[in-house]
DOVOZA-349912 format. One record per residue (C-alpha): x, y, z; residue in three letters. Coordinates in steps of 0.5 Angstrom, whole numbers, plus 2048, in hexadecimal, padded with zeros to 3 digits. Layout:
// residues N
XYZALA;...
***
This chain:
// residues 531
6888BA794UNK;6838B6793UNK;6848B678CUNK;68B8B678CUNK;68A8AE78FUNK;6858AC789UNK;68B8AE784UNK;6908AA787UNK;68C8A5789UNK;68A8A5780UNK;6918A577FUNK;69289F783UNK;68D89A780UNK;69089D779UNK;69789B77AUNK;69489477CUNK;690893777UNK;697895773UNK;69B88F775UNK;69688A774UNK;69688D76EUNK;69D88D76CUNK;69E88576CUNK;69D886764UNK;69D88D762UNK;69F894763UNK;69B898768UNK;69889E767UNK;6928A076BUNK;68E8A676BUNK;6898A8771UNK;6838AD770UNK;67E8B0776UNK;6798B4772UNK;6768BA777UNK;6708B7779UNK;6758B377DUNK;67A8B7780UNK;6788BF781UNK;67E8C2781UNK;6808BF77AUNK;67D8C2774UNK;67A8BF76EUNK;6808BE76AUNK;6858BC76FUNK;6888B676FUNK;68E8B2772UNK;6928AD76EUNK;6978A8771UNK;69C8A576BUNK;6A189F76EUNK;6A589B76AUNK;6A889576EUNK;6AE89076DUNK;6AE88976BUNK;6AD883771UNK;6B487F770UNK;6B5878774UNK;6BB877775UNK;6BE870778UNK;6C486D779UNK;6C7865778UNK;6CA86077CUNK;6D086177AUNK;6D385A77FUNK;6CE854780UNK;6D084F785UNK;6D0847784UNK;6D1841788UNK;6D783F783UNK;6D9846780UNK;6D984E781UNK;6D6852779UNK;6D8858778UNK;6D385B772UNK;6D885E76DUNK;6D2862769UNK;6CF86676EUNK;6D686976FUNK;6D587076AUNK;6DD87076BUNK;6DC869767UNK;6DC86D761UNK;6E2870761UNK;6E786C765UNK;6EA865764UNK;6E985E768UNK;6EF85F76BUNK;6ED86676EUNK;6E6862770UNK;6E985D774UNK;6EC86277AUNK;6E586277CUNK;6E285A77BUNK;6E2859783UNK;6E9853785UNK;6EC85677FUNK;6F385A780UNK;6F685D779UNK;6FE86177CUNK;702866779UNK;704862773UNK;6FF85F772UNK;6FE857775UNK;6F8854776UNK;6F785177DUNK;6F084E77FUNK;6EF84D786UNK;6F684F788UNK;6FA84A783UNK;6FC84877CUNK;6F984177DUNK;6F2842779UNK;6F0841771UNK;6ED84576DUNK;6E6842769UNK;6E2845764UNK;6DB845764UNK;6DC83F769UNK;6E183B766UNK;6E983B767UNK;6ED840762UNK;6F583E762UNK;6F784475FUNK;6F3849763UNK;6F7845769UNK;6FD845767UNK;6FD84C764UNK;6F784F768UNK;6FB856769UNK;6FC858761UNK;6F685475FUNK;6F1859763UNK;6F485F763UNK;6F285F75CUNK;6EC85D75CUNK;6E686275DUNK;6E1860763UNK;6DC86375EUNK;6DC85B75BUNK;6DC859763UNK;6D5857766UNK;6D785576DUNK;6DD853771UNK;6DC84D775UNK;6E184B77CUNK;6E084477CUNK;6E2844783UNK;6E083C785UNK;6E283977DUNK;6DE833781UNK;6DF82B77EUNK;6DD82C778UNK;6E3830777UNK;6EC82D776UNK;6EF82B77DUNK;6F582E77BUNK;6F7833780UNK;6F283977DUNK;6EF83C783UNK;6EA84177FUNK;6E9842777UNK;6E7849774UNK;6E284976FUNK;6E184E769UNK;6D984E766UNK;6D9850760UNK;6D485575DUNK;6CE84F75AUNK;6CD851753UNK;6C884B752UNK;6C2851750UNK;6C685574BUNK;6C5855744UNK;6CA85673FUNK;6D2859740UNK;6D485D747UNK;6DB85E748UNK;6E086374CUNK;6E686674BUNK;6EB869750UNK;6F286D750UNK;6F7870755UNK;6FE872755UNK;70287375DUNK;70787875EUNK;70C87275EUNK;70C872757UNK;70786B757UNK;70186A753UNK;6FA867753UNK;6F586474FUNK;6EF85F750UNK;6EA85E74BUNK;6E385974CUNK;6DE857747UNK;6D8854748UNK;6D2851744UNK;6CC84C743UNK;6C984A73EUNK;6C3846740UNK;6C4840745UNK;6CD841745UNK;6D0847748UNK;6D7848747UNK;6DC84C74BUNK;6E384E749UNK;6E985374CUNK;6F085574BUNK;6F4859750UNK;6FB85B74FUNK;6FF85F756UNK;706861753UNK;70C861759UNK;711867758UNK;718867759UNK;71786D75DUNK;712869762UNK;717863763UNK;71D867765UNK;72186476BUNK;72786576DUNK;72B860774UNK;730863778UNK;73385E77DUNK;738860782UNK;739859787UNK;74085878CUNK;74185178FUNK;742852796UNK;74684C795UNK;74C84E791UNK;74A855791UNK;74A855789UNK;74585A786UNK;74185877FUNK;73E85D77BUNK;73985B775UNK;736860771UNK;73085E76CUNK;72B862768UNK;726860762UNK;72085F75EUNK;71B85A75CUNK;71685E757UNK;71185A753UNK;70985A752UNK;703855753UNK;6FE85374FUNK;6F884F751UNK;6F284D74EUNK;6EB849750UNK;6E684574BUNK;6DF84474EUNK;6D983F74BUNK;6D283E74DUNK;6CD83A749UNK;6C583A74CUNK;6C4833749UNK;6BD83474DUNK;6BA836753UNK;6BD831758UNK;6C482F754UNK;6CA834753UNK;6D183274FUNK;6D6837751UNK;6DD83874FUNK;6E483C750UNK;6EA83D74FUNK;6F0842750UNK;6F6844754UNK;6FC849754UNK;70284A751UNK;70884E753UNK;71084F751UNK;715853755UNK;71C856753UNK;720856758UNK;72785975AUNK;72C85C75EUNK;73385D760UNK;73685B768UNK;73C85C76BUNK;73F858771UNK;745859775UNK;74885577CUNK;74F85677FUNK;751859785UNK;753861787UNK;757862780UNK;75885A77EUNK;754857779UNK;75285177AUNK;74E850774UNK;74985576FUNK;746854768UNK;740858765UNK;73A855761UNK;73685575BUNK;72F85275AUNK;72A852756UNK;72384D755UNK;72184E74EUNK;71D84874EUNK;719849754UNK;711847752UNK;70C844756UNK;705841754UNK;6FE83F757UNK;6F983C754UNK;6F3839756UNK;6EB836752UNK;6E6834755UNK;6DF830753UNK;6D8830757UNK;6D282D756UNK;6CD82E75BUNK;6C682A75BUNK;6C082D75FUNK;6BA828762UNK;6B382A764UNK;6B482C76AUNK;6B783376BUNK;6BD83476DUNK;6BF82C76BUNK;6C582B766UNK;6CA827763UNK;6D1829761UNK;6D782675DUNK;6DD82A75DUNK;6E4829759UNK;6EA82D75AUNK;6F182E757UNK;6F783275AUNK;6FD833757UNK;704838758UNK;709838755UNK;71083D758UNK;71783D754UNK;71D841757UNK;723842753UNK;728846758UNK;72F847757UNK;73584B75BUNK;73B84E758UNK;74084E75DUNK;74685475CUNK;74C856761UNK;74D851764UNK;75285076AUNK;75384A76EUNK;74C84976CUNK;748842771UNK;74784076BUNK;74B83D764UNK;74583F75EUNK;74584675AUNK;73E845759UNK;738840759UNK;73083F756UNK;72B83C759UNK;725839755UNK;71F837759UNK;719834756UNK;71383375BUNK;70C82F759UNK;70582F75CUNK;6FF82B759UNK;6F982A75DUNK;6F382675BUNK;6EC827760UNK;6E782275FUNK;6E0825764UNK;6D9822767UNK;6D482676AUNK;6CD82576DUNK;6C982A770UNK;6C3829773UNK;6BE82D778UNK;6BA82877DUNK;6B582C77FUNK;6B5834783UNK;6BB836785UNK;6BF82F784UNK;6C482E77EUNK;6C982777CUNK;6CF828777UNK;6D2822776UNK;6D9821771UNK;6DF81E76FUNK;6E582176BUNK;6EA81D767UNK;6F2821766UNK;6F781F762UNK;6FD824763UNK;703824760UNK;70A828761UNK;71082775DUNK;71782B75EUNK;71D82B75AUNK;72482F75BUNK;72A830758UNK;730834759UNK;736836755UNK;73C83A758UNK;74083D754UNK;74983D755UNK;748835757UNK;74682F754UNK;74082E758UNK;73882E758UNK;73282B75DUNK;72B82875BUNK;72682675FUNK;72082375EUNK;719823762UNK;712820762UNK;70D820767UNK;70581D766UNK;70081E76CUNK;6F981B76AUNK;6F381C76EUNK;6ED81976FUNK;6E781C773UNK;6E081C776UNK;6DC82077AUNK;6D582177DUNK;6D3828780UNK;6CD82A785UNK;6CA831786UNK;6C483378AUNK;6C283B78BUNK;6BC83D78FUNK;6BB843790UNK;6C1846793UNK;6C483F795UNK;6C883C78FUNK;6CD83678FUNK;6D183378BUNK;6D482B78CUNK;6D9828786UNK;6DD821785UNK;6E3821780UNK;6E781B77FUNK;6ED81B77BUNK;6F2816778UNK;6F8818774UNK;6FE815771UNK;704819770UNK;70A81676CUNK;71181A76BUNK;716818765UNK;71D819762UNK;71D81875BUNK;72481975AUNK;725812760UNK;72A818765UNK;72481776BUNK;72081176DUNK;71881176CUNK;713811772UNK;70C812772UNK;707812778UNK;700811778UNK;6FB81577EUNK;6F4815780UNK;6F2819784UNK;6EB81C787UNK;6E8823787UNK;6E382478CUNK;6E082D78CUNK;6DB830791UNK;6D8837791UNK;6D283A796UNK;6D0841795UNK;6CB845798UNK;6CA84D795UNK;6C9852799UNK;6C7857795UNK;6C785978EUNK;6CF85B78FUNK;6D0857795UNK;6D284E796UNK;6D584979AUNK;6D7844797UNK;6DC83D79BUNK;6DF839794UNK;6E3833794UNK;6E783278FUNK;6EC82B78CUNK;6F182D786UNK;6F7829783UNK;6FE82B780UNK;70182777AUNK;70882A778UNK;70882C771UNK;70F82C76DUNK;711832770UNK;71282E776UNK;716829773UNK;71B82D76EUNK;72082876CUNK;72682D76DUNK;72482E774UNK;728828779UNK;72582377DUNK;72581C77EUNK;722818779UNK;72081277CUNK;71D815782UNK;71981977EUNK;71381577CUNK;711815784UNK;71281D784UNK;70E81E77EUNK;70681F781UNK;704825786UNK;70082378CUNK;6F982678CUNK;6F782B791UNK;6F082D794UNK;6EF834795UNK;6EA83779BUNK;6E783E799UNK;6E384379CUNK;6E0849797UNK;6DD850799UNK;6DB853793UNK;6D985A794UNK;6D885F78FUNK;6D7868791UNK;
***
């Protein structure tokens, strides 16, 4: 018995020995006892102990969500599924981001946001965010910000969040990278993005294209609508099926020249451009049990349907001795151009409310955008930050429609042009200590609106408007994935053409006075919370 408790013993210190051992190679012990030690052991007897053992992996995992005062981070690169799947598929797990069924977008539970790209506004990935990124790898995605509290810095206009999309920074690559993606649906539509990027010592160099086809297979619709008027009893059928096949194309430029260590000039230009084939056939019919009050069917198409946006923009960033300080000259340009050229083709009429057989529609819509920027960072100390701006818009919409009817000497055209210009100042204050952060801004904002009939059928109006913007936001961090945070809040709405289509009836002379929507303040209280 005695012996037995000395090998196991023997055993014991050897295998420990083993591990310590196996931190940098394979172990391989080997344990004697000659028979001076050990009597019932013969002189060449031995034990030999051999243990091979496995590699020591850490494994750690990154924050995907990081909490700010001001914005809820989401890193899209320490996502593995990143590598396989779109921005848009990326987006249903950002935090206040809603992506449905078909896929809209809705950030803090409405359509009211913008859409930045590292940082700065992108147009067409506003106005067309769904086509856009759905094609987009997340690979090329660094972060994707929920810029919950836009702040003073920020347009007064009615924007309740924006969306940020980081991209990968390349500023430590040499030579050309570049990405090239494919996908084709059951819904006969195909998908093709590609992206090169390059540097060549201080300038960095970005380019991508994407096209997203829309089948007539994926646009098929089909009304059918059965009302009876309970005054009269009549009955109204109306049938109407069609399709809208097209595609999207959609391109971005990007620029970055390092002139030293504390002077960046950055540029870009890019946007999207799509057309449509619409058509389809209708029917309508009213009368009254076997009476036919009147019918006719209807043949339309819209060859020449095609929308596009476009925008640049031009940077220059200056940075000072003290860290964190930095000076920025900005300059945008938008523009949007959007034709329609619809006609209808009216065939079997009988006793039909109207006297024409058929009618084209010709509409001409332009937007030209020109964005002139301020920035001042600068920290004042441990946990204190001042911004101060200001920010000069020029913006111009026109509109010009004509309409042509066919059996009848008759035609309409209409002419529109709306100018809103804006100029702004701001100041921004933030405080962080520990978990304590605040946040304070003050935007003014005067505008000028104007509204015009080149073709002399209306009377001109025009309003000017100052308005003061105050922002307030405490927050207080819980934990790691909790926060409270009490946030007050100012915006504006200015009515853009849309809201004053001269097709639509109103009383001109009243107009002027109509034309400014009052601010609104808004309390809220948020609990982040993250399982």
């Amino acid at each position: 018995m005695k012996h037995i408790v000395i090998i196991s013993l023997s055993l014991l210190l050897a295998a420990r020995v083993g591990i310590a051992t196996a931190q940098t190679k394979k172990d391989s012990t080997s344990v004697s006892r000659s028979a001076q030690g050990d009597a019932c052991l013969s002189k060449n007897d031995s034990i030999t102990w051999n243990k091979e053992l496995e590699g020591v992996v850490i494994k750690a995992q990154k924050q995907l969500i990081k909490q700010e005062i001001d914005r809820i981070g989401y890193d899209v690169q320490a996502d593995e599924e990143s590598k396989t799947q779109t921005v848009l598929d990326m987006l249903r797990k950002v935090p206040m981001v809603t992506v449905d069924g078909q896929d809209n977008i809705l950030v803090k539970g409405n359509s009211s946001y913008k859409i930045y790209k590292n940082g700065h506004y992108d147009p067409s990935l506003s106005k067309n965010a769904k086509e856009v990124l759905k094609s987009m790898p997340a690979s090329m995605v660094k972060r994707i910000e929920v810029i919950t509290d836009p702040g003073a810095r920020e347009d007064a206009e009615g924007v309740d969040a924006i969306l940020n999309i980081v991209m990968l920074d390349g500023s430590k690559m040499q030579g050309i990278t570049g990405v090239v993606s494919a996908s084709y649906t059951s819904l006969n539509q195909a998908n093709f993005y590609t992206s090169l990027t390059g540097q060549i010592g201080k300038l960095l160099m970005s380019v991508d294209y994407g096209y997203g086809g829309i089948s007539s297979r994926a646009t098929e619709s089909r009304v059918d609508v059965d009302r009876t008027y309970l005054d009269t009893g009549s009955r109204m059928l109306s049938h109407s099926e069609g399709t809208n096949p097209g595609a999207i194309h959609y391109t971005n430029l990007n620029a970055s020249y390092d002139i030293d260590s504390l002077n960046l000039l950055s540029a870009s230009f890019g946007g999207y451009f799509y057309k449509l084939n619409v058509q389809g056939d209708g029917s309508t019919w009213l009368g009254n049990g076997d009476q036919t009050t009147y019918s006719y069917n209807n043949h339309y198409w819209m060859p020449g349907y095609s929308h596009h946006s476009w925008n640049g923009r031009l940077d220059y960033e200056h940075k000072t001795r003290r860290k964190g300080e930095r000076l920025t000259l900005s300059y945008m340009l938008a523009l949007t151009r959007q034709h329609t050229d619809q006609e209808n083709e009216y065939s079997e009429l009988v006793n039909a409310p109207f006297s024409y057989t058929g009618r084209l529609l010709t509409e001409r819509e332009r937007f030209t955008e020109h964005t002139f920027q301020v920035d001042w960072l600068r920290p004042l100390g441990k946990g204190h930050q001042l911004e101060l701006g200001t920010k000069y818009i020029d913006r111009n919409n026109n509109s010009h429609n004509t309409q042509e009817f066919y059996g009848i000497d008759m035609s309409t055209t209409d002419e529109f042009q709306h100018t809103t210009r804006v100029l702004a100042g701001y100041a921004d204050y933030i405080y962080r200590h520990d978990k304590w952060s605040a946040r304070g801004g003050l935007r003014y904002e005067y505008s000028y609106m104007k509204g015009s009939y080149p073709d002399g059928k209306g009377k001109a109006f025009d309003k000017h408007l100052g308005d003061w913007v105050p922002q307030a936001t405490v927050k207080y961090q819980l934990t790691d994935a909790q926060s409270l945070k009490l946030n007050y809040t100012t915006s504006i709405n200015r009515p853009g053409i849309s809201y004053l289509n001269p097709s639509v009836s109103f009383n001109r002379e009243t107009l002027d006075c109509q034309a400014p929507i009052p601010s609104v303040s808004v309390w809220s209280i948020l609990i982040f919370c993250l399982n």
